[in-house]
C-alpha positions as CSV (number, residue, x, y, z in Angstrom):
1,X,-0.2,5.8,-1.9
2,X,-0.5,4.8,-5.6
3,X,3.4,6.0,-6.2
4,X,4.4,3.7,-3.7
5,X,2.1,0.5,-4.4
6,X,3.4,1.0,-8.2
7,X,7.1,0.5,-6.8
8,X,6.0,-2.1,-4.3
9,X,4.3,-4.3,-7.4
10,X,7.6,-3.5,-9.1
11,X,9.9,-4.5,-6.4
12,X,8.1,-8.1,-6.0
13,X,8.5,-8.3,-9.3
14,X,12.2,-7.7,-9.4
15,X,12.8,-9.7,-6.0
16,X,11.1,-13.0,-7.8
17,X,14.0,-12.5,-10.5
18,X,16.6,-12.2,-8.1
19,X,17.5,-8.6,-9.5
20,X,19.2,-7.7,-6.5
21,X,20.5,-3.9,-7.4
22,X,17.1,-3.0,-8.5
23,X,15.8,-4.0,-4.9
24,X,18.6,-2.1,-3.2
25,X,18.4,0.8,-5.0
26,X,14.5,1.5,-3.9
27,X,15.9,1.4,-0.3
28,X,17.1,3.8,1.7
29,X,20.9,3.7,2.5
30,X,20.4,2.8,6.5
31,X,17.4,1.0,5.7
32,X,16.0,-1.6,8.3
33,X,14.7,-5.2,6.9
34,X,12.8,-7.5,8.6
35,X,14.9,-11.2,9.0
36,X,12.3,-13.7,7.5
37,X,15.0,-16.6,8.2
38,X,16.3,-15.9,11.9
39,X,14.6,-13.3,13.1
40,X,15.0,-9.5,14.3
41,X,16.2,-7.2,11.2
42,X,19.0,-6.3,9.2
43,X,20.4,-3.0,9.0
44,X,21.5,-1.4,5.9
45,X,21.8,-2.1,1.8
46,X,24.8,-4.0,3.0
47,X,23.3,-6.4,5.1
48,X,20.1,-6.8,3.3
49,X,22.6,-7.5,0.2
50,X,24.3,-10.3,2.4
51,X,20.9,-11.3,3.9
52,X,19.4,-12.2,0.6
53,X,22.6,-13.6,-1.0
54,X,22.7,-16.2,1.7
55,X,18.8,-16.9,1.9
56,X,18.8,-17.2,-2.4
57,X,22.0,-19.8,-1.8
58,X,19.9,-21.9,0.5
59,X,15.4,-21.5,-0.3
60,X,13.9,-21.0,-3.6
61,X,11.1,-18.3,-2.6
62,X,8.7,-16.8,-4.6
63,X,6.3,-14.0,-3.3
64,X,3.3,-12.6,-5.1
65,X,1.5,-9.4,-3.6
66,X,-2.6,-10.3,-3.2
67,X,-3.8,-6.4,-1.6
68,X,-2.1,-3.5,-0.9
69,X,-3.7,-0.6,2.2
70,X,-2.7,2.2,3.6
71,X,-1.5,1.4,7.5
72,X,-2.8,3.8,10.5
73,X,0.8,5.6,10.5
74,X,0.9,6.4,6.3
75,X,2.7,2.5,6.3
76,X,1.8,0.4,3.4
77,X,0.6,-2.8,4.2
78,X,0.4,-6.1,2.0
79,X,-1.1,-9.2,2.0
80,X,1.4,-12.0,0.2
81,X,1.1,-14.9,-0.9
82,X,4.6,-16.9,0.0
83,X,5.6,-20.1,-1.4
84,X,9.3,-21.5,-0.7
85,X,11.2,-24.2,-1.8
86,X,14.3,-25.8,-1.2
87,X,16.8,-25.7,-4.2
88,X,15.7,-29.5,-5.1
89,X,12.6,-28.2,-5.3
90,X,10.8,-29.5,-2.2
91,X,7.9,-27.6,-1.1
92,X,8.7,-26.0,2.0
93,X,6.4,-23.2,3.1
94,X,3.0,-22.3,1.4
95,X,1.0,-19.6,3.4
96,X,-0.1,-16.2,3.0
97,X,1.7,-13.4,4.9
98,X,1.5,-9.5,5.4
99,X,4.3,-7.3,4.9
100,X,4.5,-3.6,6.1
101,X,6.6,-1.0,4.4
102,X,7.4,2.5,5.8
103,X,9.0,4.8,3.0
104,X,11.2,8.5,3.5
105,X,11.9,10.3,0.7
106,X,10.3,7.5,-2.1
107,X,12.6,4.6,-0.6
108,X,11.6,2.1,1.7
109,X,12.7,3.0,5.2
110,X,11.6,0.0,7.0
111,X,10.3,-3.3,5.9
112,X,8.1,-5.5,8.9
113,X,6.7,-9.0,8.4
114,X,3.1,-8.6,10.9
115,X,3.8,-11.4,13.4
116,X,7.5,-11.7,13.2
């Protein structure tokens, strides 16, 4: 699991600079994203690459991993910390959130939001 939390830290890393290629490239090609925004998932590097292009050009958000554990099923699980704003800088969402990451071959496979 240590391989994967490692890229995990790294990925929210990269995701609070907006370095989109870096995110994409940790993801496998037909990978399955959970839709924070509107709900259900998005399929593919594509989609999550439009996804995120449209969610930056509206919210602000910043997410900071608190604990990473294994899942029943070899699934990563992680408690975040979630804070969103608007691009004005109005406070919009401040909560804490778990996120679940299933990974094939080193790249995340699936991503989940527990409650979504």
């Amino acid at each position: 699991m240590s391989g994967d939390v490692e890229l995990l830290r790294r990925l929210y890393e990269r995701f609070n600079a907006r370095d989109m290629e870096s995110l994409l490239a940790a993801m496998c090609e037909n990978v399955v994203w959970a839709n924070g925004m509107e709900g259900g998932h998005i399929h593919g590097r594509d989609g999550v690459r439009d996804y995120w292009t449209r969610q930056w050009a509206m919210l602000d958000p910043h997410v900071e991993p608190k604990g990473f554990k294994p899942g029943p099923d070899g699934e990563i699980i992680v408690d975040v910390h979630q804070v969103v704003h608007d691009l004005d800088g109005k406070l919009l969402v401040d909560q804490m959130a778990v996120h679940i990451f299933r990974f094939e071959d080193g790249l995340i496979r699936r991503f989940d939001i527990a409650g979504a």
